[in-house]
C-alpha positions in Angstrom: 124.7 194.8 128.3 122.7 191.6 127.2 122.5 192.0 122.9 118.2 191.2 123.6 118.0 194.4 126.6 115.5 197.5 125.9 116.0 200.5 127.3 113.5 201.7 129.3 112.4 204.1 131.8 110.9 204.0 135.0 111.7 206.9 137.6 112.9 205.5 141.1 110.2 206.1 143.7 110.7 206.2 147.6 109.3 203.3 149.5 105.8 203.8 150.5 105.1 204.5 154.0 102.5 201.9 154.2 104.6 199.1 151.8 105.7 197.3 155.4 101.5 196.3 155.2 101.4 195.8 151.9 104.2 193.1 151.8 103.3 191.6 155.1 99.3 191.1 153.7 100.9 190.0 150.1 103.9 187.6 151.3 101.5 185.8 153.9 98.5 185.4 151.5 100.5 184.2 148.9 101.8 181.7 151.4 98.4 180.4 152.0 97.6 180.3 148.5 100.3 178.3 147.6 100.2 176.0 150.8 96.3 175.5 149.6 97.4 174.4 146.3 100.0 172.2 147.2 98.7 170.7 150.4 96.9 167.9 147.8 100.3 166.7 146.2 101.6 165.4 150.2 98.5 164.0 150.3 98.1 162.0 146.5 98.9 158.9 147.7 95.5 158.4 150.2 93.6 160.7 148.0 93.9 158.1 145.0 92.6 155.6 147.1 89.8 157.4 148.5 88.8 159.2 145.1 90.3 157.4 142.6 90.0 153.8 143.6 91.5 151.0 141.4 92.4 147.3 142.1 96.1 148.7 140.6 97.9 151.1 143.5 100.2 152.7 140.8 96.6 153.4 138.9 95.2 154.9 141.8 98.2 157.3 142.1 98.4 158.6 138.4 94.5 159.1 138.3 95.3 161.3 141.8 97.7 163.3 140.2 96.0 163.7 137.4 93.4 165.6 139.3 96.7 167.3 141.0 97.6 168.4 137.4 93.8 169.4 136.4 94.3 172.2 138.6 96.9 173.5 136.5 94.3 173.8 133.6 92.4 176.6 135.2 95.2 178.5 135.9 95.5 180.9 132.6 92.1 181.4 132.6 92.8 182.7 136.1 95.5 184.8 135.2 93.5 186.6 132.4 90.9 187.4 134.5 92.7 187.9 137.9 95.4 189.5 136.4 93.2 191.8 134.6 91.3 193.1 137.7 94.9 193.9 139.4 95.8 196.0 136.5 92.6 197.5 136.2 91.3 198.5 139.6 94.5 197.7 141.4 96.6 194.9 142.7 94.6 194.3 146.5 91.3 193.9 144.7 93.2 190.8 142.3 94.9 189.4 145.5 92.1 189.7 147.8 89.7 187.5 144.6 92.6 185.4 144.3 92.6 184.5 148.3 88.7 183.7 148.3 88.8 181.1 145.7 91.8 179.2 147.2 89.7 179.3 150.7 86.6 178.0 149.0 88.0 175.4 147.1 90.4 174.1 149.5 87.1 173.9 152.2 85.5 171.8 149.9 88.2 169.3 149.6 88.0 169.4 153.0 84.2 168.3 153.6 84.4 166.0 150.3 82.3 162.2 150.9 84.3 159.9 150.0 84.2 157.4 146.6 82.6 154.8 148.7 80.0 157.3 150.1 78.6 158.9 147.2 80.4 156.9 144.1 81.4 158.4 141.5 80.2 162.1 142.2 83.3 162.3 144.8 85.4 162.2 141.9 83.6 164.9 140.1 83.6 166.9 142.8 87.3 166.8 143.8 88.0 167.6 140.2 86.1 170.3 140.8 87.6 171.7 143.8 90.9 171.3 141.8 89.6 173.4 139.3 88.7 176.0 141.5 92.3 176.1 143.3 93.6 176.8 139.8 91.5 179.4 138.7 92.4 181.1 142.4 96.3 180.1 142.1 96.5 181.6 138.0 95.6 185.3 139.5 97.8 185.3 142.1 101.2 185.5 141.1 101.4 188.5 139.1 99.2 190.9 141.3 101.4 189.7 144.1 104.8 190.1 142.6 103.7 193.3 141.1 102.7 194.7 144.3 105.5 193.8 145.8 107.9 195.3 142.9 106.0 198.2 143.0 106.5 199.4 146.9 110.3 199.7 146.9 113.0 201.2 144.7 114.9 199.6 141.8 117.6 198.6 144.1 115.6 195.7 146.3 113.5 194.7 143.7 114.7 191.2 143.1 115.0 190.6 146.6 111.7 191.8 148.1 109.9 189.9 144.8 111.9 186.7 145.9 110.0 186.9 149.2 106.9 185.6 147.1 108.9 182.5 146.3 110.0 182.2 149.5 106.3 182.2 150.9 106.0 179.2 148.5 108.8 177.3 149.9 107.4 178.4 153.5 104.2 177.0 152.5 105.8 173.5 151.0 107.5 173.2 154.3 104.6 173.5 156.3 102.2 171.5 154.3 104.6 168.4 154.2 105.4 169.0 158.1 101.5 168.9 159.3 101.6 166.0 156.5 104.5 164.2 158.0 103.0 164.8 161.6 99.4 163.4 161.5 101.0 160.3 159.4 103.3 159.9 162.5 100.5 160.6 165.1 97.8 158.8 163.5 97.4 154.8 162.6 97.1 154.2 159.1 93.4 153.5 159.4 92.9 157.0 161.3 94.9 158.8 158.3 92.6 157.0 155.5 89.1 157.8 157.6 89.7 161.2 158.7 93.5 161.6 159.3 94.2 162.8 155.4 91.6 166.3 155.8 93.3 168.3 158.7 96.1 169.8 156.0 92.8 171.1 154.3 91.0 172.0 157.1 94.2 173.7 158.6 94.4 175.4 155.4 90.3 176.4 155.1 90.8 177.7 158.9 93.8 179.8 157.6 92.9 181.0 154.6 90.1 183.7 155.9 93.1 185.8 158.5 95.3 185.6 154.5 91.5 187.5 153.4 91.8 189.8 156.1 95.1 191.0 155.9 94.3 191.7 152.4 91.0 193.1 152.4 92.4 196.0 154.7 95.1 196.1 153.7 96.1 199.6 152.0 95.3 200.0 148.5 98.2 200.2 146.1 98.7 203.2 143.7 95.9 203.9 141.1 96.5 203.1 137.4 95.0 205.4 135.0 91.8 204.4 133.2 93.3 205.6 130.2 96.1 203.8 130.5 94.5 200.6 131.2 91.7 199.7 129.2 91.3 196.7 128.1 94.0 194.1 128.3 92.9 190.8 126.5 95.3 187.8 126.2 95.2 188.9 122.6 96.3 192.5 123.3 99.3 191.5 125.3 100.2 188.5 123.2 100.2 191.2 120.1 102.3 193.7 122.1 104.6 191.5 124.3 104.8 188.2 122.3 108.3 187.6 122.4 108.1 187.9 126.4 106.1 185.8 126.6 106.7 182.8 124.6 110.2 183.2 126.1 108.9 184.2 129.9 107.0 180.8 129.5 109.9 178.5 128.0 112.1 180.2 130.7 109.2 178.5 133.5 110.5 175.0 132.6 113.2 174.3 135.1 111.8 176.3 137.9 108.3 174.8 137.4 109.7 170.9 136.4 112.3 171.1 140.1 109.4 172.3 142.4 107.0 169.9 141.1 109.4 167.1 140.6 112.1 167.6 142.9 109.8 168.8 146.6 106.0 167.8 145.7 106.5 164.8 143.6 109.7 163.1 145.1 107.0 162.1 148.5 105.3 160.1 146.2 108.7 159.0 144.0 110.5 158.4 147.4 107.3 155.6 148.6 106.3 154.0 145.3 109.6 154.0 143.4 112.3 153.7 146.0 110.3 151.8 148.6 111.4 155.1 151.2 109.9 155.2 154.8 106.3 157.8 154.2 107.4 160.0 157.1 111.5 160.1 156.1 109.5 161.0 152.6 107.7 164.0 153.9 110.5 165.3 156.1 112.5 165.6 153.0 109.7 168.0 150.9 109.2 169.8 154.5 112.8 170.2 154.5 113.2 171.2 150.6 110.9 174.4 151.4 112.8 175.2 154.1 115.8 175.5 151.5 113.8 177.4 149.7 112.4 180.0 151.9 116.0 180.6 153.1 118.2 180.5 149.9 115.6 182.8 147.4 115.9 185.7 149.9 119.9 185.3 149.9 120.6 184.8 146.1 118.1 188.0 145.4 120.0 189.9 147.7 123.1 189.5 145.6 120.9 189.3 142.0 119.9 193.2 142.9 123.8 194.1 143.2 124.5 192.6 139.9 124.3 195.0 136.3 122.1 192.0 134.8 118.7 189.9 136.0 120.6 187.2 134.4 123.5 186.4 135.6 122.6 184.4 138.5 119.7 182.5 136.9 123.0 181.5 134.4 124.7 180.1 137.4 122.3 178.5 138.7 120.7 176.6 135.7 124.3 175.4 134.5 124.9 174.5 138.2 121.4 172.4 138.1 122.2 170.6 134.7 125.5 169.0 136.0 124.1 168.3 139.2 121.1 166.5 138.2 122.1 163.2 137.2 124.6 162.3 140.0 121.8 163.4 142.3 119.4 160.8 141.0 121.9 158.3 140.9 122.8 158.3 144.8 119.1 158.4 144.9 118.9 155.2 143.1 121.9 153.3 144.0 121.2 152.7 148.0 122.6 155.9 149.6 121.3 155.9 153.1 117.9 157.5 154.3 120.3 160.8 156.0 122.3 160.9 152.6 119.3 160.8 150.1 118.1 163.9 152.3 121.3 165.8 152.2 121.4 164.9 148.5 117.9 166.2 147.9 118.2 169.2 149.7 121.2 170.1 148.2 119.6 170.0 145.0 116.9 172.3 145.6 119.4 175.0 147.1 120.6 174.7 143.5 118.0 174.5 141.1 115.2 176.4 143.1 116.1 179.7 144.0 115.8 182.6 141.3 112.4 183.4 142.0 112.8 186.8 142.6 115.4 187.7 139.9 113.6 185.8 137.4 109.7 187.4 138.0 111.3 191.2 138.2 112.8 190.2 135.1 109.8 189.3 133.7 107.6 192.1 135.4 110.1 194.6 134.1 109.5 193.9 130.3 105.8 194.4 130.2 104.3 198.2 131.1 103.0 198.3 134.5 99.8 198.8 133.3 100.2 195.2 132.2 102.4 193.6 134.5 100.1 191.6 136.7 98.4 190.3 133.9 101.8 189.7 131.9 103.3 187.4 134.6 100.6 186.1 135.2 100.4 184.6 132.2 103.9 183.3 132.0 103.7 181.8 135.0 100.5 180.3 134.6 100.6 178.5 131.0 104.4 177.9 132.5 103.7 176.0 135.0 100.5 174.0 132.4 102.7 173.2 130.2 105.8 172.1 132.1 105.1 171.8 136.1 101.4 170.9 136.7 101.8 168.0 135.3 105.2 167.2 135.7 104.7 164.6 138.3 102.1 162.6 136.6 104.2 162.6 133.8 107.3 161.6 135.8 105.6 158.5 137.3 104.3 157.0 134.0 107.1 157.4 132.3 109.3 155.8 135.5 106.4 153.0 135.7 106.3 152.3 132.1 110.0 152.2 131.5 111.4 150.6 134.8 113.9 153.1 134.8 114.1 155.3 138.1 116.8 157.7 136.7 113.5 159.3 135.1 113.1 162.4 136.6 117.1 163.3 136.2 116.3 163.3 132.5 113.3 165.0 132.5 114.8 167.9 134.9 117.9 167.7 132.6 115.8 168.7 129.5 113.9 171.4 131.3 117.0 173.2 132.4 118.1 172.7 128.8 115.1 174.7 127.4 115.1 177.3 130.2 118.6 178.4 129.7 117.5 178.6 125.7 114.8 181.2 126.6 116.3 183.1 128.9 119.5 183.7 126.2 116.5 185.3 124.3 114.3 186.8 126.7 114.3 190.9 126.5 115.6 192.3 129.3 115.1 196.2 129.5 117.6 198.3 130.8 117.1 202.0 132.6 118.5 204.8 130.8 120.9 205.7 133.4 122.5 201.9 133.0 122.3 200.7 136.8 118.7 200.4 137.6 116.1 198.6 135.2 113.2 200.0 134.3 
């Protein structure tokens, strides 16, 4: 047993006979959450013209995802408040919030004048709607990986949490597709005029069934008042700090690959390697298809194991040796099918411990405080290291001339993960084969 676990205990429950509607209304909502969010990053390249206009392309594109990384800033308060309502009065009534928001905001994207309709107010605006995506996309996490946690036994935890981060990589994959497929149907021209808002709208039309499902969905299993309270950032930092400053070191890698590696590398494929657009966003359509298939598989095999741990060892160690000879076929002329295997092969690697890593997580806070917990992991996580990864990325490539960027920068974010999660507290049942 890991030298950091804590025992803990947790009796095993049954599943629920309603969990089948539970998981189906949390898995597909979180999906359209996260396709929501993301949809912007396939489309930073037109949006920074449109919004963010500047005689210098490059500018365009950092002040694009800048916005793209402004959405990130939103996200803890999100989680606070979100998170708080799942614990409090349940995780369906955090979830269903959560949903809302991400509808509204991704509608007005969608119905957004342009720069050179309104002037500067389009900016404003779009910040705005970014803002709003984030404070949705902060309370979502938690509520939904603690729902799904909480309708099976300790056996299948990892892998039915795991099919939250396969929703994401369901909803990468079908964000770049309809991104790959108007830029192939449409002419340039169309796709700058009108072409660049049917993600959105496809997304706004979506969103209200995600609602649905949700809002009748059945109601999870009360949490005592008395057990609830209040939970503050300030409580759970006081109670839980070492989980979470360790739970959000450990969000580097994860948060860096996805951001870098399937919704940056579009962008990185076009401006830096000079990449056909569609081949570009084939290869993030075909990275969250990697995803949605190999989180499921390497939970599956994480729940069979004595530690959360192990694999997310394997993995990490597997991503830090594999980074820079990935970059460097990228770099050094491999052939448009090649860069695509290489890519792909990648993300099978680095991105797929969703579900072993958040029941890891969920497990050291109470569950009177796991929604808000994760929540908060994952959201200053993904702040500090993912959101804005990408705009980091490209300045630093742009500035320095040096494409091999974003091997270095993924290498030193696998570097501090695999610090925290040595240190992270992982809890233990009393009976030593279930956690708690």
């Amino acid at each position: 047993m890991n030298a950091n676990a804590l025992t803990h205990h947790e009796p095993d429950r049954t599943k629920h006979p309603t969990s089948t509607r539970i998981i189906v209304a949390t898995v597909i909502g979180n999906g359209f959450v996260a396709y929501d969010f993301t949809v912007y990053s396939f489309s930073a390249v037109l949006i920074g013209r449109l919004f963010f206009p500047s005689h210098d392309a490059i500018a365009s594109l950092l002040l694009s995802l800048a916005t793209f990384g402004a959405g990130f800033v939103m996200r803890p308060l999100g989680a606070v408040l979100i998170g708080r309502i799942a614990d409090a009065r349940g995780r369906k009534s955090g979830m269903t919030l959560s949903l809302a928001l991400m509808t509204a905001g991704t509608w007005m994207i969608a119905c957004l004048p342009t720069h050179a309709s309104i002037g500067p107010a389009a900016t404003v605006l779009m910040v705005l709607a970014r803002l709003l995506q984030g404070l949705a996309a902060g309370g979502e996490i938690g509520p939904a990986s603690a729902a799904l946690m909480e309708s099976v036994t300790y056996g299948r935890r990892c892998f039915m949490v795991s099919w939250r981060g396969a929703s994401q990589g369901a909803a990468a994959c079908a964000a770049a597709l309809v991104g790959a497929s108007t830029t192939a149907l449409l002419t340039p021209a169309a796709m700058q005029d009108w072409g660049w808002r049917i993600p959105f709208v496809l997304g706004g039309l979506i969103g209200p069934v995600g609602w649905y499902l949700r809002r009748y969905m059945p109601t999870t299993p009360a949490i005592p008042v008395a057990q609830t309270g209040r939970t503050p950032l300030a409580r759970i930092a006081r109670k839980h700090g070492r989980a979470l400053v360790y739970g959000i070191l450990m969000m580097a890698a994860p948060s860096v690959s996805i951001y870098v590696v399937v919704f940056y590398m579009p962008s990185y494929l076009i401006q830096t390697l000079h990449r056909p657009q569609t081949i570009s966003l084939l290869t993030a359509s075909l990275s969250g298809l990697v995803i949605l298939v190999a989180t499921p598989v390497v939970a599956h095999f994480a729940d069979r194991l004595a530690s959360r741990k192990t694999l997310q060892y394997a993995s990490l160690c597997a991503a830090l040796f594999a980074a820079y000879p990935a970059f460097w076929a990228l770099t050094h002329g491999a052939a448009d099918l090649v860069a695509v295997v290489v890519i792909k092969a990648y993300v099978a690697i680095a991105v797929n411990n969703a579900g072993a890593s958040s029941v890891l997580m969920l497990e050291a806070f109470p569950k009177h405080r796991r929604a808000a917990g994760l929540s908060v992991i994952y959201s200053f996580g993904v702040v500090i290291f993912g959101g804005f990864s990408p705009l980091i990325v490209a300045w630093l490539t742009h500035a320095t001339g040096n494409p091999m960027t974003p091997a270095w920068y993924l290498l030193a974010a696998t570097g501090v993960t695999l610090f925290a999660l040595q240190r992270f507290p992982e809890r233990v049942s009393r009976s030593g084969r279930g956690r708690a």
